[in-house]
N, C-alpha and C positions, 0 to 999 in steps of 0.2 A: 152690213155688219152681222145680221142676223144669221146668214148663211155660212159666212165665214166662221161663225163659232159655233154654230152646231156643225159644221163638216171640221174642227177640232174639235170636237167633245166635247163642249162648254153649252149648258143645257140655257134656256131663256133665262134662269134665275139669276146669271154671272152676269149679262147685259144691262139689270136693273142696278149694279154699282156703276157703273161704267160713267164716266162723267165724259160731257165734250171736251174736244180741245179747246183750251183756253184762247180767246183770241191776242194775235201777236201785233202788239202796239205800233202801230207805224208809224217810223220815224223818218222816213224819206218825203214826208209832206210837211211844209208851212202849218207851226200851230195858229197862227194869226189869221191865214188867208189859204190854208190845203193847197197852196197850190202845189204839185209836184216840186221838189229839189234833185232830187238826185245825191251826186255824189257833192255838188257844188252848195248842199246845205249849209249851214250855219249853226254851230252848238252855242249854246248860251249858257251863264254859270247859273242860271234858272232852273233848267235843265230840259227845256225845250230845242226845238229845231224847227231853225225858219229862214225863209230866203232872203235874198239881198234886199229888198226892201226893208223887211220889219227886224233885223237881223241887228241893231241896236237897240240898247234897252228900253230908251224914250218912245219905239216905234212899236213897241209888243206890250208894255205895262209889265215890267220883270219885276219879279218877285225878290229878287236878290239886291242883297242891301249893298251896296258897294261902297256907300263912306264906311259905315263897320268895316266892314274887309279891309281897306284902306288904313285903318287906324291900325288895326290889329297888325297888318303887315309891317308898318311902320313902329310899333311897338319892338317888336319880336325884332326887326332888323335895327333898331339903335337904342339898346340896352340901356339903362341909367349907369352913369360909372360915378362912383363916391371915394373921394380919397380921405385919405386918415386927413385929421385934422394936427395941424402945423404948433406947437407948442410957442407960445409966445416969449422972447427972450426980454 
């Protein structure tokens, strides 16, 4: 690196901001057991990725609450309906 910016003009003092690259989170390995996945991972609404074994919630410890979600889907999909009330004759 060093070389590279003093053969651009950029004297030692521009190297002292210079931060590394961040490292890139890998998501092609089992969070459970690393084992390699590949393409044939597993996303979870957790938000991890894990293989065919640990690849349901009971087998990883998900964080994701799924009766909430469930309720709430169930909410939103069957509304309360309230009709006027019927005047008594």
């Amino acid at each position: 690196e060093r070389r590279s910016a003093e053969s651009r003009g950029q004297g030692a003092e521009d190297l002292e901001g210079m931060e590394p690259a961040a490292k890139k989170a890998s998501t092609n390995r089992c969070w459970e057991c690393k084992k390699k996945v590949g393409l044939t991972g597993f996303r979870c609404r957790c938000g991890g990725t894990f293989c065919s074994v640990h690849r349901y919630s009971d087998k990883h410890d998900c964080s994701f609450d799924y009766k909430t979600a469930g309720r709430e889907q169930l909410a939103k999909s069957n509304p309360t309906i309230l009709n006027k009330k019927l005047e008594k004759i």
